[in-house]
C-alpha positions in Angstrom: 35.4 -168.3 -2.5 36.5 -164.4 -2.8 36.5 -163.5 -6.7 39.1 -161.3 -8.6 36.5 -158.4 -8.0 36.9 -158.5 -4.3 40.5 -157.5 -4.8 42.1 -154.0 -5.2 44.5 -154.9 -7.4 45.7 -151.1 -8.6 49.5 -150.9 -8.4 50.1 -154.1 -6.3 52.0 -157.7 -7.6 49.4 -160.4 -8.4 50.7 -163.7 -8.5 48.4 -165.4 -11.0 48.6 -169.9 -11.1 47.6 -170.0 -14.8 47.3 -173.2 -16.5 49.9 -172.8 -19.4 50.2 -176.2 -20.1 49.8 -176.5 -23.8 51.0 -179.5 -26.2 54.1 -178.3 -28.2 55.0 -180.2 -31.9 57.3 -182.9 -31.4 59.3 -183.2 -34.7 61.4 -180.6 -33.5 60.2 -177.3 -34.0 58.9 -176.9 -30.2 56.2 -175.3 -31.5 52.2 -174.8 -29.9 49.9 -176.5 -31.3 47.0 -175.6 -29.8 47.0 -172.3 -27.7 43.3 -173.1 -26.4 44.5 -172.8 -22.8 46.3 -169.7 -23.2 43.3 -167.8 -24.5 41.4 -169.1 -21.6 43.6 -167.6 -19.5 43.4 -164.7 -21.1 40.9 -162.8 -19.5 41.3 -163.0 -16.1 45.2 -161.7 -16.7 43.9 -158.7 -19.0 41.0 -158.0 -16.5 43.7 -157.6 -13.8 46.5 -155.8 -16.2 43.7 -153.1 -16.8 42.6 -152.6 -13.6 46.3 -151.7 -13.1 47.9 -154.7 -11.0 51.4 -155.5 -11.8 50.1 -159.4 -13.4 53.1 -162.0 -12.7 51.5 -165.1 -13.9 52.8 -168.8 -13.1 52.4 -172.1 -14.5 54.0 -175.7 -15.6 54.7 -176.9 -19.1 54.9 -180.5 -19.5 56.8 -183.1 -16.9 60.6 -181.9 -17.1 62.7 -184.5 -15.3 65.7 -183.9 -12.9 66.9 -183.8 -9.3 67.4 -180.0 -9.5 66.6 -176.9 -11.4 69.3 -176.7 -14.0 69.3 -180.1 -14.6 65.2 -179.7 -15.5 66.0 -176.5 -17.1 68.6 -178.3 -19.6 66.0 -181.2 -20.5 63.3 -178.1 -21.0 60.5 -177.5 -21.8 60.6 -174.2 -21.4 57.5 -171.2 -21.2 59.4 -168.7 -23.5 57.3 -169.8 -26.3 54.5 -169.1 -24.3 55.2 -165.8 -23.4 55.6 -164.6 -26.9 52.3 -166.1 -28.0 50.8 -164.4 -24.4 52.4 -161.2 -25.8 50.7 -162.0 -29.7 47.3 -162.5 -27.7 47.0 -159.7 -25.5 49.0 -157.0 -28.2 51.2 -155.9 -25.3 54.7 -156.9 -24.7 55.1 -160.0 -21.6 58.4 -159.6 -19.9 60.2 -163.3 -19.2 61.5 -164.2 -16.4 64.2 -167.3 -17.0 63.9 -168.6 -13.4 61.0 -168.8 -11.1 62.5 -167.3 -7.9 66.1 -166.5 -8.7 67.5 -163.3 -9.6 65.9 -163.4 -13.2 62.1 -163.2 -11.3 63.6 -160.4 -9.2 64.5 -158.2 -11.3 61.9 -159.1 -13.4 59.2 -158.4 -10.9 60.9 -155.0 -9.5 60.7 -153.8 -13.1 57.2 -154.0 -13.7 55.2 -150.8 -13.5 51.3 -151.1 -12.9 48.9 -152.7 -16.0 52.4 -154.6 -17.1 52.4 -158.2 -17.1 55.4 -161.0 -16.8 55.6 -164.9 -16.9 58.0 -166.6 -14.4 59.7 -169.7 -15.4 58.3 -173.3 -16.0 57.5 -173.9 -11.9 58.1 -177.8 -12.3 61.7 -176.8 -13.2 61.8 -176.6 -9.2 61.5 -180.2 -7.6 60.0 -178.7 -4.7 57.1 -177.8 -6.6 56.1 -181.4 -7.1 57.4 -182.7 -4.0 55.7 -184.6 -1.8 57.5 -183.5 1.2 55.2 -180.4 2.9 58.1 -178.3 4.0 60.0 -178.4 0.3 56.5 -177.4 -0.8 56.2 -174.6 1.8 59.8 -173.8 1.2 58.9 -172.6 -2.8 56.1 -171.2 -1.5 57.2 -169.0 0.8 60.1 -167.7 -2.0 57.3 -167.6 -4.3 55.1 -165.5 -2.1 58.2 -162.2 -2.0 57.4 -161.5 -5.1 53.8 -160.6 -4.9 51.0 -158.7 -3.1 48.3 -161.2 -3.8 47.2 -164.4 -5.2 45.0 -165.6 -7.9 43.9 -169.1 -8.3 43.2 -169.6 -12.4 44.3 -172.9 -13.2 41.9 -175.5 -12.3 43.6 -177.8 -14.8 45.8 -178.0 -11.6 43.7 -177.5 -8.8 43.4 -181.2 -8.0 46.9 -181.6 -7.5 48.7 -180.2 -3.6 51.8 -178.5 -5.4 53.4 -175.5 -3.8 52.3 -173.1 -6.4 48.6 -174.1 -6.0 48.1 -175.4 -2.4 50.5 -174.1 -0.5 51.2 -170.4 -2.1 47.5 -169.2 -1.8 47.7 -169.7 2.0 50.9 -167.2 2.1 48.7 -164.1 0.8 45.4 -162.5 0.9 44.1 -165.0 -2.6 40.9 -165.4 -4.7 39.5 -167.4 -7.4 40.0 -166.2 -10.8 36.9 -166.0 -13.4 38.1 -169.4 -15.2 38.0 -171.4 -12.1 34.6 -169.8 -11.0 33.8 -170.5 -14.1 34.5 -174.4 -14.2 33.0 -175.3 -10.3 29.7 -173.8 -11.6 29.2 -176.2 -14.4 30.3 -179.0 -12.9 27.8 -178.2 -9.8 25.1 -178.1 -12.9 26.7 -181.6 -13.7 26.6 -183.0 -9.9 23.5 -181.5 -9.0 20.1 -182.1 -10.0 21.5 -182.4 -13.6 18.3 -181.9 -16.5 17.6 -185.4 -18.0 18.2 -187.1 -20.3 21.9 -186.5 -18.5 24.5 -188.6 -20.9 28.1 -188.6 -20.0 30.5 -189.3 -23.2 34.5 -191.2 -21.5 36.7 -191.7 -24.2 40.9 -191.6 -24.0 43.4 -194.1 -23.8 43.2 -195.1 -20.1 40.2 -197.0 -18.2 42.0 -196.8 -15.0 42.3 -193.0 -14.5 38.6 -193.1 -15.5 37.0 -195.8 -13.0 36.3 -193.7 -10.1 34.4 -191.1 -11.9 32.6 -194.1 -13.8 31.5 -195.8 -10.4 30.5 -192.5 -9.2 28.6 -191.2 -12.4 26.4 -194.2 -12.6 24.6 -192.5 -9.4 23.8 -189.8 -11.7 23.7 -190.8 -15.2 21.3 -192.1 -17.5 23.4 -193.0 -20.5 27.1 -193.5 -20.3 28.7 -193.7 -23.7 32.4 -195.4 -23.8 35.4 -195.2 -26.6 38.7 -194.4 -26.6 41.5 -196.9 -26.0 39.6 -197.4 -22.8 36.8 -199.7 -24.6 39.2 -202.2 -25.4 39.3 -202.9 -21.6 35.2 -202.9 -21.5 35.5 -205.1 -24.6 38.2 -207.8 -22.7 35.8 -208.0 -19.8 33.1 -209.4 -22.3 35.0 -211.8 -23.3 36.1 -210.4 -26.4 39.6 -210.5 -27.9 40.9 -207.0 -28.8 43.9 -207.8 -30.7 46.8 -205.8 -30.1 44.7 -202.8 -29.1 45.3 -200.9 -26.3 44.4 -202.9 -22.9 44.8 -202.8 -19.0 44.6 -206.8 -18.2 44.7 -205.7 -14.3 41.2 -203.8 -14.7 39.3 -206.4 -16.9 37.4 -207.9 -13.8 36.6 -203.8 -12.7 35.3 -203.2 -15.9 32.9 -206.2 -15.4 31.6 -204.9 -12.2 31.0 -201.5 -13.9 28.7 -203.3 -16.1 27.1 -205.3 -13.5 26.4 -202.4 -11.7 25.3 -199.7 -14.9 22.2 -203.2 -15.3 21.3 -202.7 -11.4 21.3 -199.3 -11.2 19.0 -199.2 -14.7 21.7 -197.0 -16.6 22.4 -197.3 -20.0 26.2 -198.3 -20.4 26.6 -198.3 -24.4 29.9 -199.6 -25.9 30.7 -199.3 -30.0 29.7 -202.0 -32.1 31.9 -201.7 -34.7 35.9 -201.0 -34.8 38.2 -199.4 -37.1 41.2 -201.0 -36.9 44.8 -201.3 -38.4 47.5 -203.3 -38.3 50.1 -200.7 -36.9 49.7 -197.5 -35.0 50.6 -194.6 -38.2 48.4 -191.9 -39.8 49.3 -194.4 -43.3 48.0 -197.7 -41.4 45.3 -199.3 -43.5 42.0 -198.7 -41.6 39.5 -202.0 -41.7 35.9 -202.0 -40.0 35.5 -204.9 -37.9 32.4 -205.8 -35.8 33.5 -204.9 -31.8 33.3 -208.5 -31.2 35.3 -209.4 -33.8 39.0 -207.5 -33.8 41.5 -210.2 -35.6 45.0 -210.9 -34.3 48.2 -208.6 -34.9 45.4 -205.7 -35.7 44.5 -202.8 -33.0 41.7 -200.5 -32.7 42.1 -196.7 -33.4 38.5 -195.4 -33.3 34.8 -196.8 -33.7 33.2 -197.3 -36.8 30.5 -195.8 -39.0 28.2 -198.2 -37.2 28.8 -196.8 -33.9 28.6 -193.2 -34.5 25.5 -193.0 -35.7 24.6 -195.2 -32.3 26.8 -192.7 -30.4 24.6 -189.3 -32.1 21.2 -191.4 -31.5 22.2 -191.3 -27.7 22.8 -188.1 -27.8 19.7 -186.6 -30.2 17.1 -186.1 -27.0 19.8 -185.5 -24.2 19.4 -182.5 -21.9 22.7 -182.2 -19.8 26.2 -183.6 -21.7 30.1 -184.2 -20.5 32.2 -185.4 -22.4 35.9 -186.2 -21.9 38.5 -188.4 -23.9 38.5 -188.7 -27.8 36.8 -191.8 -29.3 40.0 -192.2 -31.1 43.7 -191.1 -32.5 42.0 -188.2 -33.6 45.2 -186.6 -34.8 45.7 -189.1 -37.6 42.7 -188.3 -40.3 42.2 -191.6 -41.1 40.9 -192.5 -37.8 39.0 -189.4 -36.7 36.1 -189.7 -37.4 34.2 -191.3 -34.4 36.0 -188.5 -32.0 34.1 -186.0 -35.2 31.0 -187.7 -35.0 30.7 -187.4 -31.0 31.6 -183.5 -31.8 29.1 -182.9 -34.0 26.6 -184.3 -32.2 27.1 -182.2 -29.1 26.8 -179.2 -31.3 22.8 -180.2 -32.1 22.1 -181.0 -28.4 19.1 -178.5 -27.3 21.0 -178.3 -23.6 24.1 -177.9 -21.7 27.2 -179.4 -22.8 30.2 -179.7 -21.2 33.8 -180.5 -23.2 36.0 -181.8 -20.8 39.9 -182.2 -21.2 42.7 -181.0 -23.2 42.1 -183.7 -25.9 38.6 -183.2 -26.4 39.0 -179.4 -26.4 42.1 -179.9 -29.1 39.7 -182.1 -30.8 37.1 -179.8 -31.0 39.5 -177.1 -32.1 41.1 -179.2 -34.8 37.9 -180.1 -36.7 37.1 -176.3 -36.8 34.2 -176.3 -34.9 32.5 -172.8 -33.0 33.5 -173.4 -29.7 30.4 -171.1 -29.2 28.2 -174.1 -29.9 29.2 -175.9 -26.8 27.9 -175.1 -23.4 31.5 -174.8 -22.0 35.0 -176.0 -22.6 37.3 -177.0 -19.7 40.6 -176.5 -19.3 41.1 -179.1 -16.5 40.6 -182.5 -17.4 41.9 -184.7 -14.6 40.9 -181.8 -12.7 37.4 -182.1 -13.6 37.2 -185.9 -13.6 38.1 -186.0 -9.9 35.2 -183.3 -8.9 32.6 -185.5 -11.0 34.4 -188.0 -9.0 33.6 -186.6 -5.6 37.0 -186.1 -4.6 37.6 -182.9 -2.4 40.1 -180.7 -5.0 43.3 -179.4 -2.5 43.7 -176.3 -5.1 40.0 -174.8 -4.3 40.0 -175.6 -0.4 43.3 -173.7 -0.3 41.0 -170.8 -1.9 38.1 -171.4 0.3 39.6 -170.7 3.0 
C-alpha cells in the first residue's frame, strides 16, 4: 500500500475516510463522550493540513435511519459536534459542510485555501452509501470523487465494510493508506504471525455470535483464550449451566460447545470466570451479589465477573508475551459492575510485551478508568474491523488501497 508520504499533497483536495464514529450522551445533551477516535485521527489530518493539502475529511456517525437524505438528516445524528471538537483539537478553525455532496460541500470545498481543513456531512445520511446495490455505491462515489484530488484511506474501524466512501471512492483517484491504518495492519500481522508466546487473547462484549469466527480461528494461534462479557453466559449455557436472565444466544449454545471441544484438542487453554456478579435488574443502583459461575439464581443476570475471577483473569495474563483484547468483561459504565473490565485493564498495563486494545468499548474502557494509554502496546480504533482480520477474512477497505 502507497502511504501519505508518497503523495504530493501541496495545494490539491484530499479526501480523507476518517473514522469519526464516536458515542454521543444519550439523556439529551448530544454530547461526546469519549473523543478517543477523533484524536486518532488527528495526525494524519494535521500531517496533511501542514504539508499544505486542502484536508476534506469524511466519515459516519452512528446508524441514522431513512429511505433518503432528509429523512436521515431529520432523525440525525449529525457531525457538527464533531467538527467543533476537530476544531478544539487541532486549535484551527474546521469549516462544516451540512451535506456530503450537495451544494453545502461545494461551496464548502471551493472555499478552502491550502493547509485548511473541512468535514462533509454524516456520509450514512446518503442510502447509497450503505447500499448493497454496486452502482448506488459507485453512484456516491463518483459525486464524492468531484470534490477532491486524492484519496486517503484512515478509518480502518470501517475498512471491513464495501461502502461507497471506503471501497468504491478510493478506486476513483490516485489513494493511499493513511498512518492510522498502516498503523493498525502492522500489529495485527504481529498478532497473526509468528506471535511471541505466551500469546493470550482476552473476548469480552455482549455478543458470542459476532465473535465465533475469530474464536475458531484464534484457537490456531493462541495459547490462552480468556472469555467475559455478556458473551460467557452463552459459554456458560453450553455447560449446562443456567444463567438466569443474563444475557444469552440459545441458537449458539451447541457452537459454543464445539469451541470448547476443539480449545481441549487443540491443547489451548479456554478459561471462563468462576465467579459472577449479578443483580436482579440491569441499573447502575441494582444490588450487585457474587455468585459462583455455576450457580446464577432465577430472575438475577450477570453484569461482570467476580473478585474470584479477576485475579484468575491477571494470573493468565502475569507471564504473557503477545496480548488482544477486545470486549469489556462487563457494564463497565455502571461503577458497581466495573471492576472485572478494571481488573483485565490493569493487568495488561504489567504485561512485559505487546498489547493490543481492540475496540471502541475496550478503548472507552481504558479511557474511563484513567489509565496511560502509553502503557499499552496499541489501541485500535476498529473493532469489528480488527476482529475480522484476526479472523482471516480479506478486509474490501484495504484491497481497494492495495490496488
Amino acid at each position: 500500500m502507497k502511504t501519505i508520504d508518497d503523495l504530493e499533497v501541496s495545494g490539491r483536495r484530499v479526501l480523507v475516510r476518517s473514522d469519526l464514529n464516536v458515542p454521543l450522551d444519550k439523556s439529551g445533551s448530544g454530547a461526546i463522550t469519549d473523543d478517543g477516535r477523533i484524536r486518532a485521527s488527528l495526525p494524519v489530518i494535521k500531517k496533511l493540513a501542514d504539508r499544505g493539502a486542502r484536508v476534506i475529511v469524511m466519515a459516519h456517525l452512528g446508524r441514522p435511519k431513512g429511505e433518503d437524505f432528509a429523512e436521515r438528516a431529520e432523525g440525525g445524528p449529525s457531525l457538527r459536534v464533531v467538527a467543533g471538537r476537530l476544531a478544539e483539537l487541532l486549535g484551527k478553525p474546521v469549516a462544516f459542510a451540512s451535506d456530503l455532496v450537495g451544494q453545502s460541500a461545494a461551496e464548502t470545498v471551493a472555499g478552502l485555501a491550502d493547509g485548511d481543513v473541512a468535514l462533509l456531512e454524516n456520509v450514512r445520511f446518503e442510502p447509497a452509501e450503505t447500499s448493497k446495490d454496486e452502482s448506488e455505491r459507485v453512484g456516491l462515489a463518483s459525486d464524492i470523487a468531484r470534490l477532491g484530488d486524492l484519496y486517503v484511506g484512515d478509518g480502518f474501524g470501517v475498512v471491513h465494510r464495501k461502502q461507497a466512501s471506503v471501497y468504491e471512492l478510493p478506486k476513483l483517484l490516485p489513494h493511499a493508506a493513511g498512518d492510522l491504518v498502516i498503523a493498525e495492519v502492522s500489529v495485527l500481522r504481529r498478532l497473526t504471525v509468528d506471535p511471541a508466546r505466551p500469546y493470550v487473547v482476552v473476548l469480552g462484549g455482549s455478543k458470542v455470535s459476532d465473535k465465533l469466527g475469530v474464536i475458531g480461528n484464534l484457537l490456531g494461534l493462541a495459547d490462552r483464550v480468556l472469555i467475559g462479557g455478556g458473551m460467557v453466559y452463552t459459554f456458560l449455557a453450553a455447560l449446562g449451566n443456567e444463567v438466569g436472565t443474563s444475557l444469552l444466544e440459545p441458537d449458539h449454545i451447541e457452537s459454543c460447545r464445539q469451541i470448547l471441544t476443539d480449545a481441549g484438542k487443540r491443547g489451548v487453554d479456554l478459561v471462563l470466570p468462576t465467579d459472577i456478579v449479578v443483580a436482579p435488574r440491569f441499573a447502575a443502583d441494582a444490588p450487585p451479589l457474587v455468585v459462583a459461575a455455576d450457580a446464577i439464581p432465577a430472575g438475577h443476570m450477570g453484569l461482570d465477573i467476580g473478585p474470584e475471577s479477576r485475579e484468575l483473569f491477571a494470573a493468565k495474563l502475569a507471564d504473557a508475551k503477545t496480548v488482544f483484547w477486545n470486549g469489556p468483561m462487563g457494564v463497565f459504565e455502571f461503577p458497581a459492575f466495573a471492576p472485572g473490565t478494571r481488573a483485565v485493564a490493569e493487568a495488561l498495563v504489567k504485561v512485559d510485551g505487546l498489547t493490543v486494545v481492540g475496540g471502541g468499548d475496550s478503548a472507552a474502557a481504558v479511557r474511563s478508568f484513567g489509565l496511560d494509554e502509553s502503557s499499552f502496546g496499541h489501541i485500535s480504533t476498529g473493532g469489528g474491523a480488527s476482529l475480522e482480520y484476526l479472523e482471516g477474512k480479506t478486509l474490501p477497505g484495504l484491497t481497494a488501497l492495495e490496488e
